[in-house]
C-alpha positions as CSV (number, residue, x, y, z in Angstrom):
1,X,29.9,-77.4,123.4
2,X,30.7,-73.9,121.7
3,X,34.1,-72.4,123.6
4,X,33.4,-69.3,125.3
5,X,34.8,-65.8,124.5
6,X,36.4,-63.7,127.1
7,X,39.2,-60.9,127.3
8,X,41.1,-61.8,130.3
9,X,41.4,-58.8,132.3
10,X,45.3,-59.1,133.0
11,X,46.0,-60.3,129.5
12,X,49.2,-59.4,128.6
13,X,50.5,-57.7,132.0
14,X,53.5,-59.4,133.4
15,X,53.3,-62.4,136.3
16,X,54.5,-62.3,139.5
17,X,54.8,-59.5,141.9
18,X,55.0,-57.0,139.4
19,X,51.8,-57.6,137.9
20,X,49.6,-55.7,141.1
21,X,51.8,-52.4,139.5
22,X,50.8,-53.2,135.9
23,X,47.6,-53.2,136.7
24,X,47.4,-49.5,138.4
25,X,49.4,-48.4,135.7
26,X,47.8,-49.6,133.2
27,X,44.2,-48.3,135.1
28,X,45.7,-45.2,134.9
29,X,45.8,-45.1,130.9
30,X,43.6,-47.4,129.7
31,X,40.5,-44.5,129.3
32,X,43.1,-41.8,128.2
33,X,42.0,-41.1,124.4
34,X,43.2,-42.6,121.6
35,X,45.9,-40.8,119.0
36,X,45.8,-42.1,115.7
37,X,48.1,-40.0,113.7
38,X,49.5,-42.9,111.7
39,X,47.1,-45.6,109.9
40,X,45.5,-46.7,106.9
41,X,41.9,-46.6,107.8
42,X,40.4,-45.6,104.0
43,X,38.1,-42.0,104.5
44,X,35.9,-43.3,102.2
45,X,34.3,-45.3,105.7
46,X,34.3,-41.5,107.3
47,X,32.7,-39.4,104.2
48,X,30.2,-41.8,103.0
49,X,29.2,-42.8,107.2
50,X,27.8,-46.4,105.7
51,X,27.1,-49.2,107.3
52,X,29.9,-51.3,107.4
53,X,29.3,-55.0,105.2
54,X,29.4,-58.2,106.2
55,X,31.8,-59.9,108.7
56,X,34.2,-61.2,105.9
57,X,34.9,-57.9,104.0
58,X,35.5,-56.2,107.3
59,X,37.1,-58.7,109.1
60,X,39.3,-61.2,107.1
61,X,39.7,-59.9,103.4
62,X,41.6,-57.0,103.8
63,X,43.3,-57.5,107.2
64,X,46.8,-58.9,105.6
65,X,48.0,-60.4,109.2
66,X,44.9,-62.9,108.4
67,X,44.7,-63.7,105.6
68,X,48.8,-64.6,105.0
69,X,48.4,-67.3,107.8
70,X,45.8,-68.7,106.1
71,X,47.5,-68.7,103.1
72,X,50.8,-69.9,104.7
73,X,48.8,-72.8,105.3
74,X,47.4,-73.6,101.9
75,X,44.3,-71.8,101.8
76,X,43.6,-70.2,98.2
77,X,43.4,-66.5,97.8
78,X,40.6,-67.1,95.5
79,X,39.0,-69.1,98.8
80,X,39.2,-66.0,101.2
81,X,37.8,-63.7,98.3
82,X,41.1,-61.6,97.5
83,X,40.0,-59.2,94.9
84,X,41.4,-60.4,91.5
85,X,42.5,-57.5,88.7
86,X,40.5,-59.1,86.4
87,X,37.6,-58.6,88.3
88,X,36.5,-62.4,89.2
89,X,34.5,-62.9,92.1
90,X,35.5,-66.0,93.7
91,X,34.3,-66.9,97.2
92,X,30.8,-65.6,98.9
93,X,31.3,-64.0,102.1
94,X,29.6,-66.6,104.2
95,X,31.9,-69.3,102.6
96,X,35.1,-67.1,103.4
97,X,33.6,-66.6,107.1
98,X,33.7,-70.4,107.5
99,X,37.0,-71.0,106.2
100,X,38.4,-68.1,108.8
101,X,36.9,-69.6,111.7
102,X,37.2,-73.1,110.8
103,X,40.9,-72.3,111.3
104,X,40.4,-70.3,114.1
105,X,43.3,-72.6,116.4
106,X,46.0,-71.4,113.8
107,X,46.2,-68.0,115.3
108,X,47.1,-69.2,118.6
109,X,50.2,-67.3,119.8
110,X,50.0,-64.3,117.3
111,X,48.7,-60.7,117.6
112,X,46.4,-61.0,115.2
113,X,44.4,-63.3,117.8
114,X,45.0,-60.9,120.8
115,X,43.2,-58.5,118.5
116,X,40.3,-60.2,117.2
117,X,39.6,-61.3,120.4
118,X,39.6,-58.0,121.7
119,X,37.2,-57.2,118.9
120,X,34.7,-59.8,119.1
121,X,34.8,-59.6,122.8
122,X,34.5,-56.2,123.5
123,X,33.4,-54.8,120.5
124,X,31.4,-57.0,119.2
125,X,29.8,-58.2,121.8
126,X,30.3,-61.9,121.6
127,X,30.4,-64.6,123.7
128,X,31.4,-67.2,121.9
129,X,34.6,-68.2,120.2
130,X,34.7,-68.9,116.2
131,X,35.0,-72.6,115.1
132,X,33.6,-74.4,112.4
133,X,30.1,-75.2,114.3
134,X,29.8,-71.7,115.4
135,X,30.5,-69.6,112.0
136,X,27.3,-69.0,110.9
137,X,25.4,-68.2,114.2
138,X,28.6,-65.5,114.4
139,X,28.0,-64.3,111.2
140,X,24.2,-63.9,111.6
141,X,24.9,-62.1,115.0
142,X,28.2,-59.8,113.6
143,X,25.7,-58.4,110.8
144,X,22.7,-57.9,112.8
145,X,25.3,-56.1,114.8
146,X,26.9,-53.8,111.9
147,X,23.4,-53.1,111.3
148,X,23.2,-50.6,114.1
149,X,22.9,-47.2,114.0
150,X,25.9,-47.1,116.6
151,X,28.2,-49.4,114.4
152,X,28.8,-46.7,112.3
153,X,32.4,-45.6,111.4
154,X,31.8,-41.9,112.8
155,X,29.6,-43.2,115.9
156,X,32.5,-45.4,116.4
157,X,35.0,-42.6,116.6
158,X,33.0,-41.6,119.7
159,X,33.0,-45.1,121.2
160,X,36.2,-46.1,120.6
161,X,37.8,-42.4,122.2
162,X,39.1,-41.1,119.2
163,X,40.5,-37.7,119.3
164,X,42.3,-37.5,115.6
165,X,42.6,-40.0,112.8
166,X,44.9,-39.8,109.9
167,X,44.2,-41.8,106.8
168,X,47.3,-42.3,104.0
169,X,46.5,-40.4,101.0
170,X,48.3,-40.5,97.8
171,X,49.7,-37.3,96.2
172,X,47.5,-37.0,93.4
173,X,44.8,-37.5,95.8
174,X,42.1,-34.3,95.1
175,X,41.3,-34.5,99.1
176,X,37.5,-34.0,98.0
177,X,36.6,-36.9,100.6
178,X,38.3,-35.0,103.5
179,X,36.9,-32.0,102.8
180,X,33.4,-33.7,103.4
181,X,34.0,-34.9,106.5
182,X,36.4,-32.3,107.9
183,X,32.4,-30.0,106.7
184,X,31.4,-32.2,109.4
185,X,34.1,-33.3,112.2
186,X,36.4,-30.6,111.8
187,X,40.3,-31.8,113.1
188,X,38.8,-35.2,114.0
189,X,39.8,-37.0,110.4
190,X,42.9,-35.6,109.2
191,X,44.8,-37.1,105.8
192,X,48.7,-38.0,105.6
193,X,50.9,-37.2,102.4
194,X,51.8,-40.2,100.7
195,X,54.5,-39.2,97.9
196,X,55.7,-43.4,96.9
197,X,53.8,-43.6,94.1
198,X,55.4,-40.5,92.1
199,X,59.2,-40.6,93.3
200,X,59.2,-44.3,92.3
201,X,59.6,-43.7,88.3
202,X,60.0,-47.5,87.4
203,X,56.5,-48.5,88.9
204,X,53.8,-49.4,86.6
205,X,52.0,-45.6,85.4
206,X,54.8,-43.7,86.5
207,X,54.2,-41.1,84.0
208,X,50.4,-41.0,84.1
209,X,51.2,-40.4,87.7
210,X,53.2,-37.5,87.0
211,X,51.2,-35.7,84.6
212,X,47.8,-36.5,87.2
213,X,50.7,-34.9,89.9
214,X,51.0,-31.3,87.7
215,X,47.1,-31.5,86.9
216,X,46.2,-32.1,90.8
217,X,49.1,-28.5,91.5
218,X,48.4,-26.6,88.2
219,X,51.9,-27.2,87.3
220,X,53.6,-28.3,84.6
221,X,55.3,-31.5,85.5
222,X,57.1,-32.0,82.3
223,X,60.4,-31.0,83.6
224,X,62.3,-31.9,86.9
225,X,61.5,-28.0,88.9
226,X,58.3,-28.7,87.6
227,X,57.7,-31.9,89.3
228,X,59.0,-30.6,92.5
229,X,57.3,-27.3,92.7
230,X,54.4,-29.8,91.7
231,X,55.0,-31.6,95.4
232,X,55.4,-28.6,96.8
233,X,52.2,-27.2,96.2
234,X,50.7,-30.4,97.1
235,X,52.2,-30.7,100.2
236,X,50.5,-27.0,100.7
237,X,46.7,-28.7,99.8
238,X,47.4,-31.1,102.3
239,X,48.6,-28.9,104.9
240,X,45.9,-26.8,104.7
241,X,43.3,-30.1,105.0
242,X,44.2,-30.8,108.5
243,X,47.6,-32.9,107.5
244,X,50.2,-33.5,110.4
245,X,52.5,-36.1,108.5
246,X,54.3,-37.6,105.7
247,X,54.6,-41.1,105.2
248,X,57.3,-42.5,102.9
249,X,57.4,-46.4,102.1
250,X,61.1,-47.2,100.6
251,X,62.9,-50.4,100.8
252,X,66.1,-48.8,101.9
253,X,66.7,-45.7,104.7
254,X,69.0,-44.0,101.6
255,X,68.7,-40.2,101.5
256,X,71.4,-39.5,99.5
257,X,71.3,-36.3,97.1
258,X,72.0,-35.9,93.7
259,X,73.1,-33.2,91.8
260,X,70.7,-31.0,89.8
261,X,71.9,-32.3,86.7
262,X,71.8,-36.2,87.4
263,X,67.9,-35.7,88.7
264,X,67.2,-33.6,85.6
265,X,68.6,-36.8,83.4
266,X,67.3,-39.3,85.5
267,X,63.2,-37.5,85.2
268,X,63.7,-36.5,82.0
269,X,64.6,-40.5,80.9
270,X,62.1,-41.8,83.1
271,X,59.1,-39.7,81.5
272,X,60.9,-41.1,78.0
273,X,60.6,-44.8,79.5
274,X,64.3,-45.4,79.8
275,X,64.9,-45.1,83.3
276,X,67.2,-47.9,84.8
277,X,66.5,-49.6,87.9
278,X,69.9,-48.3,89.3
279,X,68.8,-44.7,88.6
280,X,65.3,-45.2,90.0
281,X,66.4,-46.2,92.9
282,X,69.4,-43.3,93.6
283,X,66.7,-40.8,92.2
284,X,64.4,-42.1,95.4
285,X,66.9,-41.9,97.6
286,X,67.2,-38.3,96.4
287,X,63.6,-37.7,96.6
288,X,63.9,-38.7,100.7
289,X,66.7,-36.0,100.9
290,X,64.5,-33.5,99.1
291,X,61.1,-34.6,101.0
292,X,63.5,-33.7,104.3
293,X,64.1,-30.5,103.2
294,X,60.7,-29.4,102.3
295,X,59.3,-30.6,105.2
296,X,62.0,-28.1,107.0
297,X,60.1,-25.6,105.2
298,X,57.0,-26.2,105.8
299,X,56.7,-28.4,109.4
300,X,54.9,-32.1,108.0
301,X,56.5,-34.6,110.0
302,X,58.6,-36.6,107.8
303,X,58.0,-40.7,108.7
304,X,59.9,-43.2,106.9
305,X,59.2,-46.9,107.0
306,X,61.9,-48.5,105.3
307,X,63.0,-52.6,105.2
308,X,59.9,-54.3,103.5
309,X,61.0,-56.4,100.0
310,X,57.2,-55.9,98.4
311,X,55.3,-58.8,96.8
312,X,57.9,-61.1,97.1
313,X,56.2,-63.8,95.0
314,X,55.1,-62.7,91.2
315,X,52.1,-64.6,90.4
316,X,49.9,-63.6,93.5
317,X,50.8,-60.2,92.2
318,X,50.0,-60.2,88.5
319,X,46.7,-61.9,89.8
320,X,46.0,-60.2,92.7
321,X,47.9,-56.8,92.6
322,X,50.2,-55.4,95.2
323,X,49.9,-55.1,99.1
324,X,48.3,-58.6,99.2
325,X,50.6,-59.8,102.5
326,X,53.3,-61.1,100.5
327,X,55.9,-58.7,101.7
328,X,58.6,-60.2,104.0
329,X,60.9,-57.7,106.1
330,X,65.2,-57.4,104.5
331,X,68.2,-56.2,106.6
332,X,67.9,-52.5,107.0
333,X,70.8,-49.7,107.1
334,X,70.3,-46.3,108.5
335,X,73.5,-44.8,110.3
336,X,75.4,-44.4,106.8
337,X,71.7,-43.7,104.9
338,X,70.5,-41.2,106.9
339,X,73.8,-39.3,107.6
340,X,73.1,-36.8,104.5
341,X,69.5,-35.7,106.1
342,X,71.1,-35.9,109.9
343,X,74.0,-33.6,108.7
344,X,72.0,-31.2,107.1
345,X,68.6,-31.2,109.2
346,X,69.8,-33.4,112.4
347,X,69.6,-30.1,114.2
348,X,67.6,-28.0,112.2
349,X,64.7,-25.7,113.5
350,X,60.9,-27.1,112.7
351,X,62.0,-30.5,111.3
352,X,60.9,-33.6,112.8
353,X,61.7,-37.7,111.5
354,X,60.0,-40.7,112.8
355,X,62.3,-43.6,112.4
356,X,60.0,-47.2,111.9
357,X,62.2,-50.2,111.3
358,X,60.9,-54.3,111.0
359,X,65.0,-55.1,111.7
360,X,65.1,-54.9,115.4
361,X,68.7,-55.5,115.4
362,X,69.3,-51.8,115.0
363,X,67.0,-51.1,117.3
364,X,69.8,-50.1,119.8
365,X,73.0,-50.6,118.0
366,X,71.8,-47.7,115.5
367,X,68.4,-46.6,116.0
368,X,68.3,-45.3,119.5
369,X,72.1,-44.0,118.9
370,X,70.7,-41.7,116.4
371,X,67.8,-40.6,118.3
372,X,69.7,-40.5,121.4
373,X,71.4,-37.2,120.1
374,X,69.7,-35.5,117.0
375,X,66.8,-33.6,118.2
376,X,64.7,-34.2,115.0
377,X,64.5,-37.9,115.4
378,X,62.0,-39.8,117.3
379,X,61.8,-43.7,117.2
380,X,58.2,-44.5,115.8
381,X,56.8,-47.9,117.4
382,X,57.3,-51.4,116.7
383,X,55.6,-51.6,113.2
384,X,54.1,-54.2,111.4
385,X,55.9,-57.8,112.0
386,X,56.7,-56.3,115.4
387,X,53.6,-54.7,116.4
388,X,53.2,-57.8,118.9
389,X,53.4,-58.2,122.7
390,X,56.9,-59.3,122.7
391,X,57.8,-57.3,119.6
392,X,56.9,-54.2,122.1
393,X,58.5,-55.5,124.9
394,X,61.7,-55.7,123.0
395,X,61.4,-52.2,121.9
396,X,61.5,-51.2,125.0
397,X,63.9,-53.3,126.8
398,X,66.6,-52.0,123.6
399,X,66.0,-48.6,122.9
400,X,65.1,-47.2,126.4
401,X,68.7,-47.9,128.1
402,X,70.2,-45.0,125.4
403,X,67.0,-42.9,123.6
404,X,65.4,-42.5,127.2
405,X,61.7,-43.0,126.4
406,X,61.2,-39.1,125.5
407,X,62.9,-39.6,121.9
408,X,59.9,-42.3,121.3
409,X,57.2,-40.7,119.2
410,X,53.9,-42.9,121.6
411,X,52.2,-45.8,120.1
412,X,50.9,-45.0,116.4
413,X,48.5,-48.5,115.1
414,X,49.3,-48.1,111.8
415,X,46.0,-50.3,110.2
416,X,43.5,-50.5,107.4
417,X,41.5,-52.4,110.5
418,X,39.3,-50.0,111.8
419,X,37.9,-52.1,114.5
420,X,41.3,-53.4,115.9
421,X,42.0,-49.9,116.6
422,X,40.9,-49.6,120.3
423,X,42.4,-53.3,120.7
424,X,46.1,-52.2,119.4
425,X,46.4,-49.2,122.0
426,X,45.3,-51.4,124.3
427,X,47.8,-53.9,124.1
428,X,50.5,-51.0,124.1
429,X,49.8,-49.9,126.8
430,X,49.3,-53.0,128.8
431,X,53.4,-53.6,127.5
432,X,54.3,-50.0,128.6
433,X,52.4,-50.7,131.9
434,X,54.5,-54.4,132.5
435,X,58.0,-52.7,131.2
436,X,57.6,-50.0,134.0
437,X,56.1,-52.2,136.7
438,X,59.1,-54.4,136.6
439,X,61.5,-51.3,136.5
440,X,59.4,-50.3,139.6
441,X,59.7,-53.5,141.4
442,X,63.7,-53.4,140.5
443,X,63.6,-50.0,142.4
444,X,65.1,-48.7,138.9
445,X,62.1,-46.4,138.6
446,X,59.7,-44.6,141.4
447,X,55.7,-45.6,140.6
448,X,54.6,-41.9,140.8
449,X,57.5,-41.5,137.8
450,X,56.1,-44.9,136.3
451,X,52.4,-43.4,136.1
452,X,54.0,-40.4,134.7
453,X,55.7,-41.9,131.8
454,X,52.7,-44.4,131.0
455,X,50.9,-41.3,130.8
456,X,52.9,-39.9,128.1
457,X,53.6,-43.1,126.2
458,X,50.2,-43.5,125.6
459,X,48.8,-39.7,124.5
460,X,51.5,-37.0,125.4
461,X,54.1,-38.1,123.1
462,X,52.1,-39.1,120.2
463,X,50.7,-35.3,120.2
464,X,54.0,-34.0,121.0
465,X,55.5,-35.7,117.6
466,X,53.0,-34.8,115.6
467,X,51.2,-31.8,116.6
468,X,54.0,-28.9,116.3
């Protein structure tokens, strides 16, 4: 007999007698609207207002936290239809839809199942959990369900409570697609300045980057000023789109400046080819410093998600190109790192850093320090490999002894999984609600104080951070 599908209503609050405190907390949040000024959700779903496709292309192939455990336990790539660069199609959708819940049991334990659960319960509609003898009457009954006029992507902004949205947009992007929808849901869809592709010069098309970068501006990026006056003015086209943010992907926290003259050699060599991997990387590290300074000038909130080693195994991405899951978390250094920025805009008027880290060990031996006396910093939530129930609850229980929970920035859900949105505020605040509960119960904390701060974990803070 099929296993039923239900969302426990105390799922993830806390046992014992604090969980009667969680749960009037958490009743006080759980219908707040949702903030979602960091994520990957592509605005292509919000301009073209499509019907979403079938349950494998929206549900397993491009969620990464799925598909890696799948792969981690020797499923092909090729068998949960991974897009190939050469343009090979190599699974049906229905055949990848059995594979996923055939191995349903494998996501016991993880966030990813707290999710999907939440989605097929609640969103979905379902009643029944996936298996192998239940995968096609789910399919059959997901589509017929994405088929609906109220399935949607922008129907859904109104069911799921979403007040903003930020997408990650590259810095030659020409914004066209926000424009469209910003025609029609003006403030609601807002797009984040994503500047890694260009201040990396020894990726793959650097210079076809740059030149697309001074074509995007009007300016010519063949020299170094160029260039930056280049970012400049697109920060500026952003800005004036509805952006709030920058979001900068390095594998190390370094801001450390260079001298006019060693970026000037280090561009010019790279837009000759010749640019060392040393001199990329200090050149990157520059870029941070310089992307600090211009957003003193003009007020984007600067976030920086350092720590991630990138397609850590070559052939998956020369087959399948980058961002395919295969990135796995390295030891990350910020006090030293960020002291050039802190010195010269730890203090200063109109600038703002969110600080992300997947190394929880400096979570409160450098990470709450920093943000526990610079007023520009706020600690950005557990991201990633720790947006989990426990990773949360860690956060918490490290950072809140010396930051204070006002130099937290709220929960952002940083995802390309549109439907796991509502699901991944949810479970944050269901954490926030069982970390204050038990500081209730300890008689460290009043309740009407409690309800307060759950309050502003879960919408104040988020719009305090980014809106300025």
């Amino acid at each position: 007999m099929p296993k039923a599908l239900q969302a426990h209503p105390d799922r993830a609050l806390p046992a014992g007698e604090a969980r009667d405190v969680a749960r009037r907390i958490h009743a006080s949040t759980k219908d707040l609207p949702l903030l979602c000024f960091h994520g990957h959700v592509d605005i292509s779903l919000f301009a073209t207002d499509q019907a979403f496709g079938n349950p494998a292309d929206l549900l397993v192939v491009p969620d990464h936290y799925v598909t890696r455990m799948l792969v981690s336990q020797g499923v092909s790539p090729d068998l949960l239809g991974l897009p190939r660069l050469d343009g090979v199609k190599t699974a049906e959708p229905r055949d990848i839809w059995r594979e996923f819940c055939s191995r349903w049991h494998l996501f016991l334990g993880t966030p990813s199942r707290y999710w999907l659960e939440h989605e097929f319960a609640e969103v979905l509609g379902l009643d029944v959990a996936p298996s192998a003898e239940t995968a096609d009457e789910l399919y059959d009954e997901i589509s017929a369900r994405l088929a609906e006029p109220e399935f949607r992507p922008r129907a859904l902004l109104d069911r799921f409570g979403i007040e903003v949205i930020s997408t990650t947009d590259a810095a030659t992007d020409d914004l066209a697609q926000h424009a469209k929808v910003a025609a029609d849901l003006p403030g609601r869809v807002i797009p984040t300045f994503r500047p890694d592709a260009v201040v990396h010069l020894d990726r793959p098309g650097w210079s076809e980057l740059a030149g697309q970068l001074g074509v995007r501006a009007d300016v010519d990026t063949s020299s170094y000023a160029g260039y930056l006056e280049a970012l400049r003015q697109r920060r500026q086209a952003f800005l004036a789109a509805g952006a709030l943010a920058t979001d900068h992907g390095h594998l190390t926290a370094a801001a450390i400046p260079l001298d006019d003259a060693a970026a000037e050699r280090i561009y010019g060599n790279a837009l000759r080819g010749e640019v060392s991997a040393e001199d990329a990387a200090a050149f990157a590290g520059h870029m941070l410093f310089q992307m600090a300074s211009m957003s003193v000038e003009d007020g984007l909130v600067m976030q920086l998600h350092p720590g991630v080693l990138r397609d850590h195994h070559p052939e998956i991405h020369a087959v399948y190109g980058p961002d395919q899951g295969h990135d796995i978390p390295v030891a990350t250094e910020f006090t030293r790192s960020l002291r050039p920025v802190l010195e010269r805009f730890g203090h200063a008027e109109g600038f703002r850093m969110v600080l992300f880290t997947v190394d929880e060990t400096t979570y409160s031996r450098e990470l709450a320090p920093i943000a526990g006396v610079y007023p520009t910093v706020r600690l950005g939530a557990p991201w990633w490999f720790l947006d989990s129930p426990d990773g949360m609850r860690r956060f918490r229980e490290l950072v809140t002894e010396t930051a204070g929970f006002y130099n937290t920035s709220g929960f952002v859900d940083d995802t390309r999984a549109f439907l796991s949105i509502p699901a991944r505020h949810d479970l944050a605040r269901r954490i926030d609600a069982g970390y204050l509960a038990k500081l209730v119960v300890e008689h460290r904390l009043d309740e009407d104080d409690a309800f307060r701060v759950a309050q502003d974990l879960a919408y104040n803070l988020a719009r305090d951070t980014y809106v300025r």
